[in-house]
ZADO-1210 file (C-alpha; in nm, 4 decimals, padded with zeros to 6 digits):
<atoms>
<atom x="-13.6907" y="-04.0234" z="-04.7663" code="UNK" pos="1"/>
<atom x="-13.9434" y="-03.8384" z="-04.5513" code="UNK" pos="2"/>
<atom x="-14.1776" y="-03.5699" z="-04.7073" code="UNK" pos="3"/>
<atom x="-14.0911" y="-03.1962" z="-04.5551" code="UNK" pos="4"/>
<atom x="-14.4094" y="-03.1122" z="-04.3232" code="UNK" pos="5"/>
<atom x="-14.5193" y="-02.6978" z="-04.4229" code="UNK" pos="6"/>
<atom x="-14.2939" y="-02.4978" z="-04.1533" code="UNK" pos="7"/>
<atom x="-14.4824" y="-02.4162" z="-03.7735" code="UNK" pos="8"/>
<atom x="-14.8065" y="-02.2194" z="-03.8314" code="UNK" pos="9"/>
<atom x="-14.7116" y="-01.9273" z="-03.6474" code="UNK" pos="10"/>
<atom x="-14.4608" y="-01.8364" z="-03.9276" code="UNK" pos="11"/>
<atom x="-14.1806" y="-01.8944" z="-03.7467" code="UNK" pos="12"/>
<atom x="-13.8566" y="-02.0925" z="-03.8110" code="UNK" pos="13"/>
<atom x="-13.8743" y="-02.3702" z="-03.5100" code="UNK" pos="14"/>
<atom x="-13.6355" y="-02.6301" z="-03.6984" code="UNK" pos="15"/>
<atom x="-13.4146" y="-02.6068" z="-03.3911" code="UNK" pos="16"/>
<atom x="-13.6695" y="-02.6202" z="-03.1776" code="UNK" pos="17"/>
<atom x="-13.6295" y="-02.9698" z="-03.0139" code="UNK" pos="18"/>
<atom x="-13.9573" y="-02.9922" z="-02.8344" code="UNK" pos="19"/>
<atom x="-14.1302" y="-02.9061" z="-03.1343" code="UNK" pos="20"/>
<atom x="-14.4082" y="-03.1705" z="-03.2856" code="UNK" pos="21"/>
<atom x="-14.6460" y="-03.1528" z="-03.6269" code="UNK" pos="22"/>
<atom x="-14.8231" y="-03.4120" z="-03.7432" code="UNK" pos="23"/>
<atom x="-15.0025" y="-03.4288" z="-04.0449" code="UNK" pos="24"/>
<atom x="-15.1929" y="-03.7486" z="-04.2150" code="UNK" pos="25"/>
<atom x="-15.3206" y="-03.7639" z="-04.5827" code="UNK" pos="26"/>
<atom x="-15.5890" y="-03.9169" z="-04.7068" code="UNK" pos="27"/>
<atom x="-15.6359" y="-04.0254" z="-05.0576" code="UNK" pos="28"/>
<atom x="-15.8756" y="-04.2711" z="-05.2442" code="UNK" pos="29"/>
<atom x="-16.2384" y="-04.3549" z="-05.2048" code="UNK" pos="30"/>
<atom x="-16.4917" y="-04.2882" z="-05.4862" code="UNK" pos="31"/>
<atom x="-16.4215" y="-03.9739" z="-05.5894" code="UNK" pos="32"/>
<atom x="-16.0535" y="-04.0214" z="-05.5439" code="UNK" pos="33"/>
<atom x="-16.0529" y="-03.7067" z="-05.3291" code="UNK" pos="34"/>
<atom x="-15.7579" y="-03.6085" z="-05.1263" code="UNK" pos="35"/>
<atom x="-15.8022" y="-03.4286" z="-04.7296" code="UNK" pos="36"/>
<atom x="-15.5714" y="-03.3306" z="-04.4910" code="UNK" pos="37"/>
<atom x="-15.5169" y="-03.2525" z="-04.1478" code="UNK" pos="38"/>
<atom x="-15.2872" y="-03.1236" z="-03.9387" code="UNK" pos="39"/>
<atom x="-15.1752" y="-03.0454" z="-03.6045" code="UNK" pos="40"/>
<atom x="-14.8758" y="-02.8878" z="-03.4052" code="UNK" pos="41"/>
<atom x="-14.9610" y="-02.8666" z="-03.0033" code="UNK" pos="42"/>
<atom x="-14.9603" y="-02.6391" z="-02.8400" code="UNK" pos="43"/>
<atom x="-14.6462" y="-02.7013" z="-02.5754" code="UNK" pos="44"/>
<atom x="-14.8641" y="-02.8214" z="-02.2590" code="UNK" pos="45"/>
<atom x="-14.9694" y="-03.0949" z="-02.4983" code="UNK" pos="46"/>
<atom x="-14.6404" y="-03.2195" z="-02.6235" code="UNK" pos="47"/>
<atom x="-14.6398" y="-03.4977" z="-02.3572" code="UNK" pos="48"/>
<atom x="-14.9651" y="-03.6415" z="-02.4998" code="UNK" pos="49"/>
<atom x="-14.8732" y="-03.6056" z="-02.8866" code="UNK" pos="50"/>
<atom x="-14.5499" y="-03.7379" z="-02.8190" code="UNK" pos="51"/>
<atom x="-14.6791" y="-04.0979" z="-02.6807" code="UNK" pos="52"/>
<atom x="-14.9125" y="-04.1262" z="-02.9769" code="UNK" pos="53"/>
<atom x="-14.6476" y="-04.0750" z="-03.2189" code="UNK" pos="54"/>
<atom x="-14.3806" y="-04.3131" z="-03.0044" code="UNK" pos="55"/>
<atom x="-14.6642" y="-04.5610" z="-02.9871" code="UNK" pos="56"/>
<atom x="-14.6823" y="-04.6252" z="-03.3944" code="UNK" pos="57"/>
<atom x="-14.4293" y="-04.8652" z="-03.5422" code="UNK" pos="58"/>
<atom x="-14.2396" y="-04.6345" z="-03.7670" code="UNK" pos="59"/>
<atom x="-13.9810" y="-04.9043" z="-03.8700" code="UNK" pos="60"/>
<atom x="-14.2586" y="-05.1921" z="-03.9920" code="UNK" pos="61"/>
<atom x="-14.3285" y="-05.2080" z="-04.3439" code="UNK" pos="62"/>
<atom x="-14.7022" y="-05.2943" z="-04.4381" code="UNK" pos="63"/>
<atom x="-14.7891" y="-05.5995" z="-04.6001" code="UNK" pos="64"/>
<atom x="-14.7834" y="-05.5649" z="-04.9563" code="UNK" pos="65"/>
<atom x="-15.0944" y="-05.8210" z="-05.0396" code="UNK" pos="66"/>
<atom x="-15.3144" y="-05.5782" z="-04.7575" code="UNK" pos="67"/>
<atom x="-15.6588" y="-05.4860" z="-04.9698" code="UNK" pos="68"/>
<atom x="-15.5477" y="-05.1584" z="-05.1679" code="UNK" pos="69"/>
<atom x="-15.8564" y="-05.2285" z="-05.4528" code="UNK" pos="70"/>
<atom x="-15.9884" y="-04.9818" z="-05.6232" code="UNK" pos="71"/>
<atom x="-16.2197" y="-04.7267" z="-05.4027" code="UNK" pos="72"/>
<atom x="-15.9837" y="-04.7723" z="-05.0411" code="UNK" pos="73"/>
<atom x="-15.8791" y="-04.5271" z="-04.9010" code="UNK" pos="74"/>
<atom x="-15.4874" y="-04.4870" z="-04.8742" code="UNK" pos="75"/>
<atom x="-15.3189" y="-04.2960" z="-04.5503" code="UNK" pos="76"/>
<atom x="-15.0131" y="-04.0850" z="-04.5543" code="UNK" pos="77"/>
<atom x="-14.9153" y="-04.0284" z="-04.1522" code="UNK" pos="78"/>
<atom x="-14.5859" y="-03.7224" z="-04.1358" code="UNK" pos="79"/>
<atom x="-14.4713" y="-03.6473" z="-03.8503" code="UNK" pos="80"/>
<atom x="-14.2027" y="-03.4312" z="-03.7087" code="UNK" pos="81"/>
<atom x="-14.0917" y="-03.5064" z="-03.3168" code="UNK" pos="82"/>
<atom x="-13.8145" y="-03.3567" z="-03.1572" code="UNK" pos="83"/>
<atom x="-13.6070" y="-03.3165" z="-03.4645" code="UNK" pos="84"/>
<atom x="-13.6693" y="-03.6322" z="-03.6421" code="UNK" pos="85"/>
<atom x="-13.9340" y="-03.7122" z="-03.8947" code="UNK" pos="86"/>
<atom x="-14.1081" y="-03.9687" z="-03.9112" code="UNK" pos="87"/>
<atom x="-14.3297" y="-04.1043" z="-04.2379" code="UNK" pos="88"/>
<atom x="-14.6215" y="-04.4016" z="-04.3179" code="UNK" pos="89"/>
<atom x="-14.7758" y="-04.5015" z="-04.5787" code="UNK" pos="90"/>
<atom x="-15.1092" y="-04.7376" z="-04.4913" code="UNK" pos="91"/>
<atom x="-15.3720" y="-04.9065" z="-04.6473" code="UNK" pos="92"/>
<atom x="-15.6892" y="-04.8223" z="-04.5151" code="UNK" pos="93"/>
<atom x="-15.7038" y="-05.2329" z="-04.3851" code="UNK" pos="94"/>
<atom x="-15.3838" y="-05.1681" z="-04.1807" code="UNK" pos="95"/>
<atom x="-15.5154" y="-04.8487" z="-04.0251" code="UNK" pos="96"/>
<atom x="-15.5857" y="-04.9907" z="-03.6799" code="UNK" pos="97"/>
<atom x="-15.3845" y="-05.0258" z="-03.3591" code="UNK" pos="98"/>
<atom x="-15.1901" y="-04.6972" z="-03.2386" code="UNK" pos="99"/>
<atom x="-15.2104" y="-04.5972" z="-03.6332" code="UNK" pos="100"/>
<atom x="-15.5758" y="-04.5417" z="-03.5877" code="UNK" pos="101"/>
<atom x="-15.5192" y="-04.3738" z="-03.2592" code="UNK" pos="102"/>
<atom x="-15.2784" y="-04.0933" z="-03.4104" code="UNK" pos="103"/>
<atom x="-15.5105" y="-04.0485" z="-03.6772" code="UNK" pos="104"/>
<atom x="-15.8094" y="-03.9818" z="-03.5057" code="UNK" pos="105"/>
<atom x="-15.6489" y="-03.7362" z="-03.2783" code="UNK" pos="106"/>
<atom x="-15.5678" y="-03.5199" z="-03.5466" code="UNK" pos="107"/>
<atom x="-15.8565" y="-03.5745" z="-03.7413" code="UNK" pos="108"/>
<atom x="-16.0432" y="-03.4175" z="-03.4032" code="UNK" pos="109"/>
<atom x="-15.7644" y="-03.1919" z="-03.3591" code="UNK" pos="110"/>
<atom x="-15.7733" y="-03.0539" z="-03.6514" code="UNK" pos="111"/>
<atom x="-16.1049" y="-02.7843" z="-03.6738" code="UNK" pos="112"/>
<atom x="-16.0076" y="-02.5947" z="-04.0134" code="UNK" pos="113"/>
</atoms>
């Protein structure tokens, strides 16, 4: 069951708000086992854009189990909410390529906080 994504960052309630997209991705692992974030919600002129990253990932595939989690890799948690559905990934930092890597760059550059 997908993780609940914080609610819009204008404070509003935008749950029925069908164009509405936030994306957030999770990084944990690494040496110091530290955990960052980012996150993103377009603005709507850029809903277009956000929307063919996020349509671009395959959602439905499950990783391979024997990818290289060892100790000190980094693990990726990719949420995202598009027009009412949500969406949720959990990667290995060896299976971060492809459209996966895509999404999560954009938000990493998105993201300025």
């Amino acid at each position: 069951m997908p993780q609940q994504i914080e609610p819009p960052s204008d404070g509003s309630d935008a749950t029925d708000d069908a164009d509405r997209i936030v994306i957030a991705v999770v990084r944990t692992g690494g040496i110091a086992g530290l955990r960052r974030r980012w996150r993103v919600e377009p603005d709507p002129e850029q809903i277009p854009e956000w929307a063919a990253l996020v349509e671009r990932c395959p959602w439905d595939e499950h990783p391979d189990p024997s990818a290289d989690t060892g100790a000190d890799r980094y693990v990726w948690s990719i949420h995202a909410v598009i027009h009412d559905t949500q969406h949720e990934q959990v990667l290995p930092d060896a299976l971060l390529h492809g459209p996966w890597r895509e999404l999560v760059d954009a938000v990493r550059a998105a993201d300025t906080d």
